[in-house]
RODO-2510 file (C-alpha; in nm, 4 decimals, decimal comma):
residues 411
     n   res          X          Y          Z
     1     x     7,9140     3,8777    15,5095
     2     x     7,6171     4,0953    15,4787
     3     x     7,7818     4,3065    15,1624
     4     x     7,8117     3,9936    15,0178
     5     x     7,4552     3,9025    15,1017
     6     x     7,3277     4,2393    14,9655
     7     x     7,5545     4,2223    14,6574
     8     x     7,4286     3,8858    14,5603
     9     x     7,0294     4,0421    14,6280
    10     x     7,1310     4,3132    14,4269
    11     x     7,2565     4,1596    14,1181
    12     x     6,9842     3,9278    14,0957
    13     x     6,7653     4,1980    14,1311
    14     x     6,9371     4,3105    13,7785
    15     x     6,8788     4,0045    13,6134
    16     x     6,4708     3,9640    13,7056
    17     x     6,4823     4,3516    13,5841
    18     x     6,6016     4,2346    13,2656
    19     x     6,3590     3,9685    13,2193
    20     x     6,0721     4,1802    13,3095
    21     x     6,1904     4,4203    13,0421
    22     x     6,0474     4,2173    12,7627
    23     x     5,6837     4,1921    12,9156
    24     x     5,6725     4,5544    13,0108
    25     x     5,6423     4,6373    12,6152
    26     x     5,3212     4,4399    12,5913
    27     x     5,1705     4,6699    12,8272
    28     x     4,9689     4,8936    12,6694
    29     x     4,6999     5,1987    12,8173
    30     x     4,4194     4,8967    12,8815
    31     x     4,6616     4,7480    13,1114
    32     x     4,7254     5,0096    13,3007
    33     x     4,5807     5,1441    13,6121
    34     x     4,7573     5,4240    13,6440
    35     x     5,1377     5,5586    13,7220
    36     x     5,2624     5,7795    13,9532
    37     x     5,6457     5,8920    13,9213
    38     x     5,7875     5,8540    14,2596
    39     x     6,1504     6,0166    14,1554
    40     x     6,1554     6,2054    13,8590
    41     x     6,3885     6,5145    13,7040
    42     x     6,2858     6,7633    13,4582
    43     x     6,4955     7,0429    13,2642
    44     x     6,4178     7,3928    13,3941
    45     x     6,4431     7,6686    13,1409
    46     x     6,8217     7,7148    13,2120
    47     x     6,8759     7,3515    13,1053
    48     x     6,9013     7,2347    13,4665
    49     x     6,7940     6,9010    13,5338
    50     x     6,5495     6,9533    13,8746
    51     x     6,3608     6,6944    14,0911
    52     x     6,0381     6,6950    14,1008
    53     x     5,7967     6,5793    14,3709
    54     x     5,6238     6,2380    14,3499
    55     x     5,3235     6,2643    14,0933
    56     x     5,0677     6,1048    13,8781
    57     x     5,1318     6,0603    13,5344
    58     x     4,8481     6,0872    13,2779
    59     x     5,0311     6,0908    12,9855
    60     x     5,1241     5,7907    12,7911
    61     x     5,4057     5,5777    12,9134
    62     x     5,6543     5,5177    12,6707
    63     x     5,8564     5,1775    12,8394
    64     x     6,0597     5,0830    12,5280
    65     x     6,3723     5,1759    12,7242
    66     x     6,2925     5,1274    13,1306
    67     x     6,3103     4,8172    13,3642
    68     x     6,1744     4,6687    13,6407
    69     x     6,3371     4,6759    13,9919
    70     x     6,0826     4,5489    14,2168
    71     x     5,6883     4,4932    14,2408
    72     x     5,3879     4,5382    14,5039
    73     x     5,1334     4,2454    14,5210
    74     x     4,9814     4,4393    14,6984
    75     x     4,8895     4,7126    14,5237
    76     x     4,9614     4,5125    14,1933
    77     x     5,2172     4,7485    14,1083
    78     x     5,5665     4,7157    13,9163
    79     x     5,8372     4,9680    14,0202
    80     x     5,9643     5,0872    13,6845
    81     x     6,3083     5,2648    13,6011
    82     x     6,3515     5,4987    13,2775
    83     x     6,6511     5,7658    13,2130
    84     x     6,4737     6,0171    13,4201
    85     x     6,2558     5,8644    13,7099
    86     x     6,1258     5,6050    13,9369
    87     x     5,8055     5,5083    13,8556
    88     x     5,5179     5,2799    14,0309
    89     x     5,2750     5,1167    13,7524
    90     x     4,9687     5,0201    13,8728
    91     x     4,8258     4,7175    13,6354
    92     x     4,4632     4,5869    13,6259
    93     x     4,3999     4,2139    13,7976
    94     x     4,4482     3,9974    13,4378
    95     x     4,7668     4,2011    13,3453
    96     x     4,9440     4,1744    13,6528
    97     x     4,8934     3,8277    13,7182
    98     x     5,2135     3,7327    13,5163
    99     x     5,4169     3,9625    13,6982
   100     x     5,2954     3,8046    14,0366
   101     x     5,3920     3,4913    13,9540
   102     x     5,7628     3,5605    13,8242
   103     x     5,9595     3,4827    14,1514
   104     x     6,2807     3,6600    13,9847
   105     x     6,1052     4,0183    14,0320
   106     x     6,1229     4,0542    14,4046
   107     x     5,8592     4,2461    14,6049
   108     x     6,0282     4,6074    14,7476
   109     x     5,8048     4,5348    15,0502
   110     x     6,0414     4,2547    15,1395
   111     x     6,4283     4,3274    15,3211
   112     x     6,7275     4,3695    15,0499
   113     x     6,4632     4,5493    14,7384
   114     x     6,4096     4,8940    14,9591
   115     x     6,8026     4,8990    14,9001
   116     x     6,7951     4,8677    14,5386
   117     x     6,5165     5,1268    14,5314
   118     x     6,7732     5,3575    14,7139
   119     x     7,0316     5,2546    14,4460
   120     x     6,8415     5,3473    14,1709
   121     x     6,6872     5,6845    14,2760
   122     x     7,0953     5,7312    14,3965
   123     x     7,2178     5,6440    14,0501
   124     x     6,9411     5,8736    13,8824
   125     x     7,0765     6,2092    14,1652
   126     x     7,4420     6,1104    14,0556
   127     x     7,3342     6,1154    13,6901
   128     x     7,2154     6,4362    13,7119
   129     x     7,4171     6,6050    13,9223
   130     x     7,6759     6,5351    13,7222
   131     x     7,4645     6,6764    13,3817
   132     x     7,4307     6,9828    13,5803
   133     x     7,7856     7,0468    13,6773
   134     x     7,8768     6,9461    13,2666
   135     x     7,5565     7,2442    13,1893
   136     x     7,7424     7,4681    13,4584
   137     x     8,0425     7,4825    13,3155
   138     x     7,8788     7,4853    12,9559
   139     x     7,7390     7,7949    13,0455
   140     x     8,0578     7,9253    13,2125
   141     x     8,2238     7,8342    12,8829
   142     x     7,9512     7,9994    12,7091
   143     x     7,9186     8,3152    12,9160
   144     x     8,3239     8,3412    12,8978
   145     x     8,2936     8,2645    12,4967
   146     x     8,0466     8,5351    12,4611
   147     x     8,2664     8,7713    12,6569
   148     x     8,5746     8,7064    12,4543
   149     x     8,3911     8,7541    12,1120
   150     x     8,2103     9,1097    12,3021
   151     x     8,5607     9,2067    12,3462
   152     x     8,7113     9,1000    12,0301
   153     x     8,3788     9,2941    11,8874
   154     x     8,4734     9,5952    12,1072
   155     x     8,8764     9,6146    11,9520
   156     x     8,7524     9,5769    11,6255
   157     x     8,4791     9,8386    11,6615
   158     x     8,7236    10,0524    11,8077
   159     x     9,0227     9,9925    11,5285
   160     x     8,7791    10,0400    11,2629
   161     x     8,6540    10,3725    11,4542
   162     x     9,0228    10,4546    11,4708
   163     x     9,0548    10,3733    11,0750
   164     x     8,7814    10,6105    11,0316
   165     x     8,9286    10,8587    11,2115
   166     x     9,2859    10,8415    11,0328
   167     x     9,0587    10,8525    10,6752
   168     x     8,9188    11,1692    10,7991
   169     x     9,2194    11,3356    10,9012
   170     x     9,4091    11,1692    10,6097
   171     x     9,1401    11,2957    10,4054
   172     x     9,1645    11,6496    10,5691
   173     x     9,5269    11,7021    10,5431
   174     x     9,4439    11,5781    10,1556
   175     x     9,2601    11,8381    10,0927
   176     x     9,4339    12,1008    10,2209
   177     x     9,7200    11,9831    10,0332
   178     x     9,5617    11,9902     9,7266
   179     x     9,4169    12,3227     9,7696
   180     x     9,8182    12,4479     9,8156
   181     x     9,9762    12,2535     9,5784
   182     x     9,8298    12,2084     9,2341
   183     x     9,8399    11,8613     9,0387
   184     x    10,0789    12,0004     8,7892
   185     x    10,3769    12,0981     9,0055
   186     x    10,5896    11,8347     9,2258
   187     x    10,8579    11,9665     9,4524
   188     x    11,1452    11,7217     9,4212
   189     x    11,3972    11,9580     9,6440
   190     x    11,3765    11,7241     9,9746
   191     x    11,4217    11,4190     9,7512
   192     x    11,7636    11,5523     9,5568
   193     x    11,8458    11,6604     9,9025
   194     x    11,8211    11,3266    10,0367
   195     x    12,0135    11,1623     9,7125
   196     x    12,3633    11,1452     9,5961
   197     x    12,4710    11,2311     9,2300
   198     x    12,5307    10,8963     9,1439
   199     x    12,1900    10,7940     9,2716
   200     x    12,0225    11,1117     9,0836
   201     x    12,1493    10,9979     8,7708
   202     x    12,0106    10,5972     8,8392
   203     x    11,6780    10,7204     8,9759
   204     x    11,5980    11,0166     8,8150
   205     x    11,5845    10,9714     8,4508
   206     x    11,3156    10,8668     8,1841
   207     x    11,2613    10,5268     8,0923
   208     x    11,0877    10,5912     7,7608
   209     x    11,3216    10,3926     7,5031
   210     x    11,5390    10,6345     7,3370
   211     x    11,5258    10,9258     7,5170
   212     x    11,8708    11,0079     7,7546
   213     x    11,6371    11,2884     7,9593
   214     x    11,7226    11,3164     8,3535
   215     x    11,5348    11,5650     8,5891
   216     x    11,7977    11,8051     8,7004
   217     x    11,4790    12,0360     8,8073
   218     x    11,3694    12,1121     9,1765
   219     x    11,0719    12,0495     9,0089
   220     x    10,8508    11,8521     8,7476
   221     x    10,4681    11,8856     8,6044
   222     x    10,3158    11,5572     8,6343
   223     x    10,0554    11,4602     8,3893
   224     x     9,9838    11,1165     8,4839
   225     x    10,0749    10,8359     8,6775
   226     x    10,0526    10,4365     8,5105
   227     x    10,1402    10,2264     8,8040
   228     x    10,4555    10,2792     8,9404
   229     x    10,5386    10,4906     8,6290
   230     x    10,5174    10,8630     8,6825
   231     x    10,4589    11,0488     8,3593
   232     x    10,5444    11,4188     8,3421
   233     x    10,6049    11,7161     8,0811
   234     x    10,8762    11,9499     8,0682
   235     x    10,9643    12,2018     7,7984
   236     x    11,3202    12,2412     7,6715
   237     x    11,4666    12,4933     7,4543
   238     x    11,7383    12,3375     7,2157
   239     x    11,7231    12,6004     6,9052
   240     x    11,7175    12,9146     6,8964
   241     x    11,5013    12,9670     7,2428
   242     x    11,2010    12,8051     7,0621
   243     x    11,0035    12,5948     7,3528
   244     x    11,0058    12,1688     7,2728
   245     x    10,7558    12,0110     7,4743
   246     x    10,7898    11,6329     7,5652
   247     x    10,6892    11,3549     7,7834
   248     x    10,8989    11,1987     8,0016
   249     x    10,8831    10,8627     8,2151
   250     x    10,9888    10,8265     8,5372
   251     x    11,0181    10,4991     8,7506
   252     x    10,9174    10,5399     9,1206
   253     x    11,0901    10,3202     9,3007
   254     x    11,0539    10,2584     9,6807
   255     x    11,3226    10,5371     9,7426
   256     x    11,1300    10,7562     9,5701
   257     x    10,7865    10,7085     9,7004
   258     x    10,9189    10,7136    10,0555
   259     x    11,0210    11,1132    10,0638
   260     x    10,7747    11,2711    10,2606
   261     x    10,6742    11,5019     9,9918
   262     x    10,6312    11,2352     9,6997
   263     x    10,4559    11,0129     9,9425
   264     x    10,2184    11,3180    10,0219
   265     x    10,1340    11,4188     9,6748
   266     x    10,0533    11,0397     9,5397
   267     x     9,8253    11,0413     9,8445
   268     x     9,6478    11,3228     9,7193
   269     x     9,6669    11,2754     9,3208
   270     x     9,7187    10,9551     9,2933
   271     x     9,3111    10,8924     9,1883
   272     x     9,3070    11,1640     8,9831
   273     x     9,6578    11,1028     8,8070
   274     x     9,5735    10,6905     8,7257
   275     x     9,5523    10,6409     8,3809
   276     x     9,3381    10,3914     8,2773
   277     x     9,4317    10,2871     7,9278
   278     x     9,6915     9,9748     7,9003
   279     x     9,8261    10,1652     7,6317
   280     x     9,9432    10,4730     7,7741
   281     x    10,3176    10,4680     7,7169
   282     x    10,2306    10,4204     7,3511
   283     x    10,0450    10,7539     7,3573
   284     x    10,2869    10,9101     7,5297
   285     x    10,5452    10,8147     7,2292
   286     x    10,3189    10,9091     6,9794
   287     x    10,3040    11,2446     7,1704
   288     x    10,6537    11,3110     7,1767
   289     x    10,7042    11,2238     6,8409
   290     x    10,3754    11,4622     6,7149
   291     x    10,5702    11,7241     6,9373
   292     x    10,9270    11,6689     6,7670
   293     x    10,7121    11,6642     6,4452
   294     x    10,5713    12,0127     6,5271
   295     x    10,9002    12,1313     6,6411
   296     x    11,1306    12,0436     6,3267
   297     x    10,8460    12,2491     6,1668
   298     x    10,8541    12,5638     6,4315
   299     x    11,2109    12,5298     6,3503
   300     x    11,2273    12,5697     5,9624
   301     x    10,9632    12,8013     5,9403
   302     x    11,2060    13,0284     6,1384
   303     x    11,5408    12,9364     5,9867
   304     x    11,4837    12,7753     5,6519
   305     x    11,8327    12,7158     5,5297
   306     x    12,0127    12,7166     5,8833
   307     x    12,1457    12,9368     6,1480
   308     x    12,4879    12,9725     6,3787
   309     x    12,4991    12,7600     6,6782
   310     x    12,7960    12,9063     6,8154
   311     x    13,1152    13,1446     6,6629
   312     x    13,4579    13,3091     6,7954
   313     x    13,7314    13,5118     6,6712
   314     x    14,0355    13,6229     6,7968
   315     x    14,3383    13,8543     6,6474
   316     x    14,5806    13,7738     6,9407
   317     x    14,8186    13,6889     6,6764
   318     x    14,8070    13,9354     6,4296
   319     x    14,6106    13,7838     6,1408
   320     x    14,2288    13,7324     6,2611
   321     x    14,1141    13,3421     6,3265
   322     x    13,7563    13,2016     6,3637
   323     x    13,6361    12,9016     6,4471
   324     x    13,2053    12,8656     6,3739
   325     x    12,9730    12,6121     6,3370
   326     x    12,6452    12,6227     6,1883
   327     x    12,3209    12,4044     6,1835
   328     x    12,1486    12,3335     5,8263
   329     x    11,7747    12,3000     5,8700
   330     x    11,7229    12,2473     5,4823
   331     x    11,6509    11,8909     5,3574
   332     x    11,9286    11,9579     5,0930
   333     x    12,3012    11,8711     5,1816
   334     x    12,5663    12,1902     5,2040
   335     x    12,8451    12,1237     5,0041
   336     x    13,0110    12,4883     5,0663
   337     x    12,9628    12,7265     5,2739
   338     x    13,1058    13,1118     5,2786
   339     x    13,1254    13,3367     5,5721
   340     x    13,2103    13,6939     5,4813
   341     x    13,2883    13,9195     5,8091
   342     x    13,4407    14,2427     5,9108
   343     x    13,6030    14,3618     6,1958
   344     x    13,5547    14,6927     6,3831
   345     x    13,6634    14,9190     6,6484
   346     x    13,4655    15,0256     6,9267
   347     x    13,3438    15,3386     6,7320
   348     x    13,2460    15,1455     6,4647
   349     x    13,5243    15,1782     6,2345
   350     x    13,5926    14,9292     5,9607
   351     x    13,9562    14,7565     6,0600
   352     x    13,9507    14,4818     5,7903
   353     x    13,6999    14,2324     5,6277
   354     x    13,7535    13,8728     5,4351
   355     x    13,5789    13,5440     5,4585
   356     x    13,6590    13,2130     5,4337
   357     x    13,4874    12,8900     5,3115
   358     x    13,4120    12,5748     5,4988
   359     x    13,3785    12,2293     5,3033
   360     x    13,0795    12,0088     5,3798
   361     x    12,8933    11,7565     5,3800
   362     x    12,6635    11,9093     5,6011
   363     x    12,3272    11,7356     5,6006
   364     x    11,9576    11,8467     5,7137
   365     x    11,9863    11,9263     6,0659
   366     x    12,3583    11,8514     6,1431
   367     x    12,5979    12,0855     6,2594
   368     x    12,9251    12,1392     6,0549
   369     x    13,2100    12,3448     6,2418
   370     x    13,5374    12,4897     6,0841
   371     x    13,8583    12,6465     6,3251
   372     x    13,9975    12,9191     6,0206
   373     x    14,3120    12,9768     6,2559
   374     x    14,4212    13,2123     5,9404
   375     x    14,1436    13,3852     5,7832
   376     x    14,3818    13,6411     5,5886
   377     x    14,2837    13,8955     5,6928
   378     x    14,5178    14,1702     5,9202
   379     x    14,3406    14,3689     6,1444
   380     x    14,4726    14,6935     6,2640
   381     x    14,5463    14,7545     6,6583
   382     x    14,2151    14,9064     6,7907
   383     x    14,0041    14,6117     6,6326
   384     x    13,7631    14,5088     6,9404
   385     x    13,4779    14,3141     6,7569
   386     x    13,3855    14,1036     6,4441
   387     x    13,0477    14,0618     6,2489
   388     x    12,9604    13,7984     6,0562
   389     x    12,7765    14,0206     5,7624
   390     x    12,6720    13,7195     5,4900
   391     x    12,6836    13,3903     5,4365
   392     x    12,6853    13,1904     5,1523
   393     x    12,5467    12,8272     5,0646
   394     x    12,6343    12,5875     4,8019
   395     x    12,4419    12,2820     4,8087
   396     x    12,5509    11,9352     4,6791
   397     x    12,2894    11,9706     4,3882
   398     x    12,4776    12,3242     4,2887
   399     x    12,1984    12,5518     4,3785
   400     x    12,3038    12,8495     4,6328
   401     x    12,1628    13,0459     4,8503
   402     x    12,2914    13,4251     5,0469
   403     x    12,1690    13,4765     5,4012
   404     x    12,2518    13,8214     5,5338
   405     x    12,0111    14,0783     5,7296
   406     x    11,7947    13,9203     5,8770
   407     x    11,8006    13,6296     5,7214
   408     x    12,1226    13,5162     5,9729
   409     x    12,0192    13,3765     6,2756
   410     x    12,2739    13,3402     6,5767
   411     x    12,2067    13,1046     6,8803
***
């Protein structure tokens, strides 16, 4: 029965609060006596809310959002509530007049209103105990936050201090390669060690249109690298020992670029190998073709009219055969072509002599070859060796021409 009692004291203490709201914000500094804040809480620098000790207030009262709980005729008081206190307005006679006279605010000095008074300061410790265990456990959160990014700052200073450290060995070892092993010269041996024929043949061979090269070399002398394009030079020797240089093209596939070697020299030269220029390919093509150019020349200027790729002769049968082929490196077309010979012991003795005649065509550098398998011509039985002593060229226009001396060039 007495909950009940207090209940029904307590929530009509609520409603006269409520009605006293709306005449507290007439109040202004003139009505006033003063105001002392009998519970109050405060932040502390750590964002704690602390209570403070009762106190006078000399700053202005701001009592938009407070209400009234109880009054003192007394004193001619009004026990105020706002988010963070208690407090006990004194008013002057006139103000407080219409504040005596409302029966619906009670007086705290009477039974049931010192219990609401307990309430309220109760709510306001509740209220901010609980904002401090919420700040608590923000600064937990925060301290533990703070600590996580520390030690994700710590791994990443220490991986990037690790990266460092692998560039400056990576760079070391770099350097010391290059110092051993020039820019020119790439040791493929580990890498046709590691591949089968077949795969040689795929992998190793130049992808510039036209040209059927493949690297049968334990090594190559790269001159520049266009992506994943290696470009190198070789020099071969198809005539006559006389050096053709060319550029090749060479695709470096995953396979490639994973043998240790490769993979160490594109870590050294790679920088200084990139070509720049979109069009490199092109210039490497006009190269090769400015190098065949020069060669064709190289070549006529030392065989004019043609030489022998390749001869044999044999008397096994009594009358002496040969079988020759020759190379014309003159723009005009053989229509004829005579090889006189003789055939000697090993002291040098003449054991017989003829020659025979091949028919053409035989255009500017192709190769005609003839098999004479009877040349008509008997050797006697010491004959050990033939020479082929002139030769001589009809062309399709009818104009001729001897080589002999040394004017006949043999591969």
């Amino acid at each position: 029965m007495v909950s009940m009692i207090m209940l029904i004291i307590i929530l009509q203490m609520f409603s006269f609060a409520l009605h006293a709201q709306g005449n507290l914000s007439t109040l202004t500094d003139k009505n006033i006596e003063s105001a002392t804040a009998l519970v109050s809480y405060s932040k502390d620098l750590h964002g704690f809310w602390i209570k403070k000790a009762p106190k006078e207030i000399t700053d202005k009262l701001d009592l938009s959002s407070c209400y009234v709980i109880g009054k003192n005729n007394k004193n001619q008081s009004l026990f105020v509530v706002t988010d963070t206190s208690i407090i006990e307005i004194t008013l002057n006679k006139d103000s407080y007049e219409d504040f005596k006279k409302d029966k619906r605010i009670g007086n705290l000095k009477e039974k049931g209103w010192k219990e609401l008074y307990d309430i309220e300061s109760d709510k306001l410790a509740r209220k901010f105990q609980l904002s401090n265990q919420d700040r608590r456990k923000e600064i937990e959160d925060s301290i533990a936050e703070v600590k996580r990014i520390e030690e994700i700052k710590a791994r990443e200073i220490a991986r990037r201090e690790a990266m460092r450290q692998d560039s400056i060995r990576a760079a070391e070892a770099d350097r010391e390669y290059r110092e051993t092993h020039p820019i020119h010269r790439l040791d493929l041996s580990s890498l046709r060690k590691n591949l089968s024929l077949i795969e040689q043949g795929e992998l190793l061979k130049c992808v510039i249109d036209g040209c059927d090269n493949r690297i049968t070399e334990s090594r190559i002398m790269p001159m520049g690298l266009k992506n994943d394009t290696l470009i190198y030079g070789g020099v071969t020797y198809p005539i006559l020992d006389l050096g053709l240089a060319e550029f090749h093209a060479l695709v470096m596939n995953e396979k490639i670029k994973q043998d240790p070697e490769i993979k160490m020299y594109l870590r050294a030269w790679k920088d200084t190998l990139t070509l720049d220029s979109v069009q490199a390919m092109e210039y490497i093509e006009y190269f090769n073709y400015k190098f065949r150019d020069e060669y064709i020349d190289k070549v006529k200027k030392k065989v004019p009219n043609g030489y022998v790729e390749s001869w044999s002769w044999d008397n096994k049968y009594g009358p002496a055969s040969l079988n020759i082929s020759f190379c014309n490196t003159n723009k005009k077309t053989i229509k004829y072509i005579k090889f006189f010979f003789s055939i000697y012991n090993d002291v040098g003795d003449v054991r017989g002599s003829g020659s025979v005649q091949g028919t053409g065509p035989v255009e500017e550098f192709s190769t005609g070859s003839w098999d004479f398998n009877r040349t008509g011509c008997w050797p006697r039985g010491d004959a050990t060796k033939m020479q082929i002593t002139k030769i001589l060229i009809t062309y399709m226009n009818g104009s001729t021409t001897t080589l002999t001396g040394n004017k006949l060039i043999f591969e």
